[in-house]
Structure formats: C-alpha cells, structure tokens
N, C-alpha and C positions, 0 to 999 in steps of 0.2 A: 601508724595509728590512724583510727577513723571513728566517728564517734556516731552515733548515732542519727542524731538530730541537728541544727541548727543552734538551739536551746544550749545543748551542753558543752558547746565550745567560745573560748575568746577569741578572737579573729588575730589578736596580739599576740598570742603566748609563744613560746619559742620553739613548743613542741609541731603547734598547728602550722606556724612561718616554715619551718625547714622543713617539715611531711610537705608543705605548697614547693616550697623553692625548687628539693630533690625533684618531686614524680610530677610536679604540673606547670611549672614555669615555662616558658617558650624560647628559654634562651637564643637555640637555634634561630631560630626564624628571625630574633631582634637582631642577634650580628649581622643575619643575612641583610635586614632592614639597612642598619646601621652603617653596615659596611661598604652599601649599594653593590649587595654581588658575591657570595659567595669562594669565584673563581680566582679571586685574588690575593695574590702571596701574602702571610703577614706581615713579613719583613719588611711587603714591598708598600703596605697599604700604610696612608697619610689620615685614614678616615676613623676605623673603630680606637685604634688604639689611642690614638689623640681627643676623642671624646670624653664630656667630661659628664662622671658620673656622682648623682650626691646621696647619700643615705640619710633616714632618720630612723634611728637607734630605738629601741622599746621605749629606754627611758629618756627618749625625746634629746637625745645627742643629735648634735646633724655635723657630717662627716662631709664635704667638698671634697673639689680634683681628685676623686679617686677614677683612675684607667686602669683597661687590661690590654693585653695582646689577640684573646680570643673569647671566645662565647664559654672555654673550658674554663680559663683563668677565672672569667667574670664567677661562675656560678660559684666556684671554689669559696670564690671570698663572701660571695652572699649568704652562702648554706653558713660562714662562718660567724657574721657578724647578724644574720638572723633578722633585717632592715625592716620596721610594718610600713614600711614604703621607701621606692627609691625614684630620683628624678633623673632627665635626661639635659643635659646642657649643648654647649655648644661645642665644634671641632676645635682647638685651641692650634694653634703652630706650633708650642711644643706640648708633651706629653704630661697631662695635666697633672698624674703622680711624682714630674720632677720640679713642677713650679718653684719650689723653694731655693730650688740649685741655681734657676733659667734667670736671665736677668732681668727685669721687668716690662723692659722696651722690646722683649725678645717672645712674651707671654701675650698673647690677644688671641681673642674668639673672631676667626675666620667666617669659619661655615655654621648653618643651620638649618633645619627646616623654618620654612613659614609654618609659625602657629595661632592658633584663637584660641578663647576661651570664652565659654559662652556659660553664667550661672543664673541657675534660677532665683537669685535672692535678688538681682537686680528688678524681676520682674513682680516685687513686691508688692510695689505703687497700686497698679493695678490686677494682679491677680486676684480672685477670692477665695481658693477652695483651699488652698495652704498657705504658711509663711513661713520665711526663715528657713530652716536646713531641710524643713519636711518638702515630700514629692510627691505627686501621683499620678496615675494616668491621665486622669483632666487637665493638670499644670503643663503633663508635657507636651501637648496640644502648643505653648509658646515656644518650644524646642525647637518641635518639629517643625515649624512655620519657618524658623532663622534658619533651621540646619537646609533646607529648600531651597530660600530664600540667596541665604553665601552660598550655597555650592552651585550653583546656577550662576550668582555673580562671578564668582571667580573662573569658573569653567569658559563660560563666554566673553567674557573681561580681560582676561590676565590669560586665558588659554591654557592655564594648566589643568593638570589630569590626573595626578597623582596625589589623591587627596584621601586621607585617613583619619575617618570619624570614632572617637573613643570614647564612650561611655566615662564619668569621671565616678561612677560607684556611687554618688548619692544624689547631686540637687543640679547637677552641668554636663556641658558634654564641652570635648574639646578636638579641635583641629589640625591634624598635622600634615604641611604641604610639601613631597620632599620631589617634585619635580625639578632637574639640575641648575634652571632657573632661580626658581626658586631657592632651593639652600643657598645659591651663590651673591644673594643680593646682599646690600651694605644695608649699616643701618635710618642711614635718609630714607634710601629707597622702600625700606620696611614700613619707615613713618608716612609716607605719601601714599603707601598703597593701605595701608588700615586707616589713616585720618580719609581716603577717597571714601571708605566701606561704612564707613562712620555715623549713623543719623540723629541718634540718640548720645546727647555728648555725656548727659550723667544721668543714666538707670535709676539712679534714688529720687530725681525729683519729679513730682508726679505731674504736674501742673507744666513743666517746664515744653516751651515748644520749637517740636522742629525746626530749623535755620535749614534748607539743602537748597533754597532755589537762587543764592548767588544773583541777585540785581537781577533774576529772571523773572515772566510773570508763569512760566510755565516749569514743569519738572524736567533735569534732564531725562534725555531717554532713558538711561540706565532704572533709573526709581520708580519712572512709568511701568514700568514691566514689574518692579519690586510690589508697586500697587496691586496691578491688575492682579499676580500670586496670590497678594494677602488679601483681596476683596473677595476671591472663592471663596475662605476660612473664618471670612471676618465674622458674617453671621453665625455662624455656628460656635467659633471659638468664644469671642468677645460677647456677643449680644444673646446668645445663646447660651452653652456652657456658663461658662465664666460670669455672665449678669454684669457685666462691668460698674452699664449705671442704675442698677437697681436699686442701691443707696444713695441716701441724699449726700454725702461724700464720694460717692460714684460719680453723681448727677452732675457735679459741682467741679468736678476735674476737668467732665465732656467740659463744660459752658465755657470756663478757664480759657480755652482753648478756641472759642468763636471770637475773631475779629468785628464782628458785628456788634456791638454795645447794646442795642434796643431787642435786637433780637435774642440775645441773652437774657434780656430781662426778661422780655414777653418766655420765653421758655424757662425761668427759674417761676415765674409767677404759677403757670399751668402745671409745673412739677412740685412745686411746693404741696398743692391739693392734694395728689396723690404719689408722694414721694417715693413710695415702694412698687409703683408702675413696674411689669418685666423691662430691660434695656432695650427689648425690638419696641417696644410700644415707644418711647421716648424716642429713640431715633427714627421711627417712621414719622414722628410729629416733627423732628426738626426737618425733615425732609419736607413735610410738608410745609414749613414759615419758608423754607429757601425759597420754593418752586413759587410761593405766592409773594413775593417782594417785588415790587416792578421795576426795580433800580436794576438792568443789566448789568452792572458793576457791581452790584452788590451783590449778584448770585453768584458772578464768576469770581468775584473774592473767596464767598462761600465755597464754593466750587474747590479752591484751591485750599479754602484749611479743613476737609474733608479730606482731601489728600493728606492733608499731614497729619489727621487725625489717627488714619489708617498705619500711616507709617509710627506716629508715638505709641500704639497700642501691638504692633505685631512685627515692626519691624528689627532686625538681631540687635540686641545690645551685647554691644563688645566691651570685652577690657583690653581696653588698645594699649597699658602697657605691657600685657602679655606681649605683644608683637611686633613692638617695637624696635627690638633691643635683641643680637644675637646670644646676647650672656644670660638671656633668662633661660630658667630649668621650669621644665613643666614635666609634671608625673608620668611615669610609664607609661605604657598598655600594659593590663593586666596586673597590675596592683591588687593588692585588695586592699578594699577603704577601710581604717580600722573601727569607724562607728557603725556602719550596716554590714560587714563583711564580703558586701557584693565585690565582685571582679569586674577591673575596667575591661569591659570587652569593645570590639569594634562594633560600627552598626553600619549598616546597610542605606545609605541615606536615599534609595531608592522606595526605601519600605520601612521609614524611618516612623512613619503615624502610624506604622503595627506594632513597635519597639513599648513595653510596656517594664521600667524599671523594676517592676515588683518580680518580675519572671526573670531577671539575672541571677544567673548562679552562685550561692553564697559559695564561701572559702568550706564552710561546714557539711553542705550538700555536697560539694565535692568529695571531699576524704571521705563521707558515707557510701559513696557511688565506687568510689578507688577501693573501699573494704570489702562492698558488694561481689565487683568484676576481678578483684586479685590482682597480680603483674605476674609479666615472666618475669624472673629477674635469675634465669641460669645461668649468666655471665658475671651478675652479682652486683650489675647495672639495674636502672629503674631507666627503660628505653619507652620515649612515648608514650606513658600511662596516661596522659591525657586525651590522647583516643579511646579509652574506656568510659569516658566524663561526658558531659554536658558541656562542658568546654569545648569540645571538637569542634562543633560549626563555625565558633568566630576564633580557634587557633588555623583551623584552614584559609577560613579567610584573609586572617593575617599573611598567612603565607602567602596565599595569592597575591599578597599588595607588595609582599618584600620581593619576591621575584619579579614582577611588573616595574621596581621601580630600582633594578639591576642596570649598570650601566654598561654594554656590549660592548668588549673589547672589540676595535677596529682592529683585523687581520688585512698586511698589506703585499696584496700579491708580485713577488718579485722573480717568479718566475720566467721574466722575460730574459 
C-alpha cells in the first residue's frame, strides 16, 4: 500500500508500520552495525544476539529483553508485533529473551555504545523563534553548533572515530559511539567522560552560570578552542538570528550573567530606554563599558564571563544521563517519529548547517515513492525497495558506518 500524500496517512497504523518495516527498514545493515561484522558465525557471536531490544506497542505497551539470533529472526517479529518505535539497549551476558530463567547475579549489561543526546527543548531559555516540541531551520543553527562542537571534542580528546549522528525525527539529534573503546567502557568511566564534556549542568535554567574553570583564572585548553568554534557563529546565531537580547527578558539574562555589579547597572539603565534595541547593538555597547573600565582586573574578569557567556548560549547541552549508564535504550536509527512521521536518518556532521529537518523524509513520502518505482518481488521477496526512496542516501550511509565499524578478524599465519 502507498498512499498518496503525507496528509492521508497515520504514521501509526499497522498497515503504514509493516508496508515501513517489510520494503524500507534497514535491517541488514543494523545487524551488520550491531553485530560489528557481518562475517561472524551466529552461533559463535556474543554481540547481536545478546542485545537487548525494546518495543513500544500502538497502544503504548512497552515490551523489554526482547533478542534475536539474526537480522531474519529480528524483522520476523517486528513485521509481527507492528512497534511505532523500537530502542536499542545494551549487550547483556546472557540472552536478554532468557532473563527470566538467568539468575540475577548472572544477568548485567556488559557492553554498549557511547551515546548523547542532545534536545532542543533544553535550549528553550534562550531560543526565540520556537518552543517546546516545535523545530526549524533557524533553531537548528543551536544543533548544529553542539553536533561541531562534541564531535570535534571527542575526535581529538578521547580519539575516537567512529561516531554516528542520528536525526531524532523531531526536536534532537542523538549520538552513537561504537568505536571498541568505546562500547567497552564501564560505567564510571562513562560518568567521567560526559561529567568532563559537560558545561551547561541544567539547560532549563536560564540565568544559571557556567562553573568550567576549576580554581583557574583561565579556560582549559579544551574549552578555548570550544570558544574560538562558537565565537564564528555567535554573531550570527545568537545576536543575529536568534536576537537573544532583543527583549528586555533577553537583556536581563545577558546582565545576570556579568560579574561586574556597577557595570550592569550602568547597562540595565541604557537598555531600559530602548529596550527593544537589536542584541548586536546591546552587546556592541557592553563591549564598549568593558574596553573603557580602567581597572585591568576588571576587564580581564570581564574577559572571562564573556567566555562563559559564549559557552551558556552555544555550548552542547547534554543529558548526561543518557550516557551514563550502559542499561539505558535510546531509539534506533530509523524509526519513524509517531508525531511528525519523519525518519531518524543519519547526518553528515561535516555538513550538518545544511541539514534542514523539514527536508526528512516523512514514513508517507516514502510508501508514495515505493508506489511510484514498483518492486521486483519475483522471488516473492521485497529485496532493497529502499533504493527506489529518498531513503537511499542516508541507508548507504549507514552502511558505510556499519562496515567502517566491523571488527577484522586477526588471521594467524602458521605456515612456518
């Protein structure tokens, strides 16, 4: 079935879930993901079939420790139970479908990837042009700054590589890190490496300020560099776009935020006159009080809650306990969201400030494109219909990252 338009279908119904699951899931490729490698026996692998998979049911059942043996198994039971979403847990030691049998001391989450999750609802505070669940191209100007921003951190920090940015289908994106490293860390180690990543301790408060320089008077280097990234974008995002402190609720979050007492006031006084001043005209003028204070201590105070200004308005807000904890599930790749219909696809985080949510391919554009192109299906198979979609670009891409992040069996030559 395909329907027409967008308009004429539920993203939920059982008919639209199992036409997605049968002809355009990616099964393949997530065992490949999953399993790190294709070439590996079932029998013999520790990896897919011990993962734990969770469903939510139409009518909002949610299903735990469900495992397969293969990516055949898995789809079987999907196309069965019809899921408007399904999450991804962690490798467990035993086979999450027998936990009931397994004795409890016997049952723990080994392995995982590292993940993030990054929503737009935490950048509420200060956002202007949406709230709450809505998105849009201008909001995700604060996306694209974090997704920059960590994957840079982590690439040069922590040195890994293997890093998989997913579209979350409405108002987030999310991060999954399965370099060997990586999935194999405990969970301290999880807590020390997202509390290091950490700047913004709580998204919802708006006035609240940065803590990162530790009894220092200077930024570590790491954040120096986080700066420099987001003082390219600052104008434009923040004082541009965004208008941050065009309002006198705007205006009054910046001031919040200055260590200076007097010189806060002196700038709540000149703001007050014309409260609805653009945000470059207000911060051109605090720039000007800095540069004229003759107290060299007080500029280079100045100096430094600039710095943190930059980092309260652009720096990633995490939810650190997404990545904490091996036993947390975070949603597939490629879901589809059941409020906007769009599909979590991968993104390019090279070309991440070209990524425009509105241009994901809904679940409905799809099965109109699948009614369009037709399938072969003389074997009575629906093989790859998703090369006929808009889906193709970011299901190759996935592929490209599951084979990239295959682990090569060591052959040991004993021919001597």
């Amino acid at each position: 079935m395909a329907p027409s338009s967008d308009i004429d279908i539920d993203p939920t119904s059982e008919e639209v879930l199992l036409t997605f699951y049968r002809r355009l899931y990616p099964f393949k490729q997530l065992f490949k993901w999953l399993n790190r490698g294709p070439e590996r026996a079932e029998k013999e692998s520790r990896l897919f079939p011990y993962r734990e998979f969770a469903f939510t049911l139409r009518n909002d059942a949610y299903l735990r420790y469900n495992s397969y043996s293969s990516d055949v198994e898995m789809k079987k039971h999907v196309c069965l139970l019809t899921p408007s979403r399904f999450e991804i847990g962690p490798v467990y030691s035993a086979q999450p479908k027998d936990k009931k049998t397994v004795r409890p001391t016997h049952f723990r989450a080994e392995k995982r990837e590292v993940v993030f999750d990054i929503d737009m609802t935490d950048y509420d505070p200060i956002r202007t042009c949406c709230s709450e669940a809505d998105i849009c191209k201008r909001c995700w100007g604060f996306i694209a700054i974090a997704v920059e921003v960590l994957d840079t951190a982590i690439r040069d920090q922590f040195g890994y590589t293997k890093l998989l940015w997913v579209y979350s289908g409405r108002r987030g994106i999310h991060l999954w890190i399965s370099d060997k490293e990586a999935f194999e860390l405990n969970d301290d180690q999880r807590k020390a490496m997202v509390e290091y990543l950490t700047v913004i301790k709580n998204g919802k408060e708006p006035g609240k300020r940065v803590n990162v320089r530790f009894g220092m008077k200077d930024l570590p280097p790491t954040l120096k560099e986080a700066c420099q990234a987001i003082n390219q974008t600052f104008d434009d995002l923040i004082l541009q776009d965004q208008d941050c402190f065009g309002s006198q609720e705007g205006y009054e979050t910046l001031l919040s935020l200055i260590p200076d007492a007097k010189l806060a006031s002196r700038l709540r006084e000149k703001w007050s006159q014309k409260p609805d001043s653009p945000s470059y005209i207000k911060w051109d003028e605090m720039r000007t009080e800095i540069l004229a204070l003759k107290d060299k201590h007080a500029r280079q105070n100045m100096r430094y809650a600039m710095e943190d200004i930059l980092l309260q308005y652009a720096y990633p807000r995490l939810d650190a306990e997404v990545s904490k904890h091996r036993n947390h599930l975070l949603k597939a790749p490629f879901c589809i969201h059941p409020k906007t219909g769009r599909i979590c696809v991968p993104i390019d985080p090279n070309r991440i400030r070209e990524f425009d949510p509105a241009t994901v391919p809904t679940v409905g554009q799809l099965l109109a494109e699948l009614d369009t192109a037709g399938s072969d299906t003389s074997d009575g198979e629906h093989r790859d219909d998703w090369q006929r979609t808009s889906l193709k670009p970011y299901i190759d891409m996935f592929e490209e990252y599951a084979n990239n992040v295959q682990e090569k069996q060591t052959k040991i030559d004993l021919s001597w």
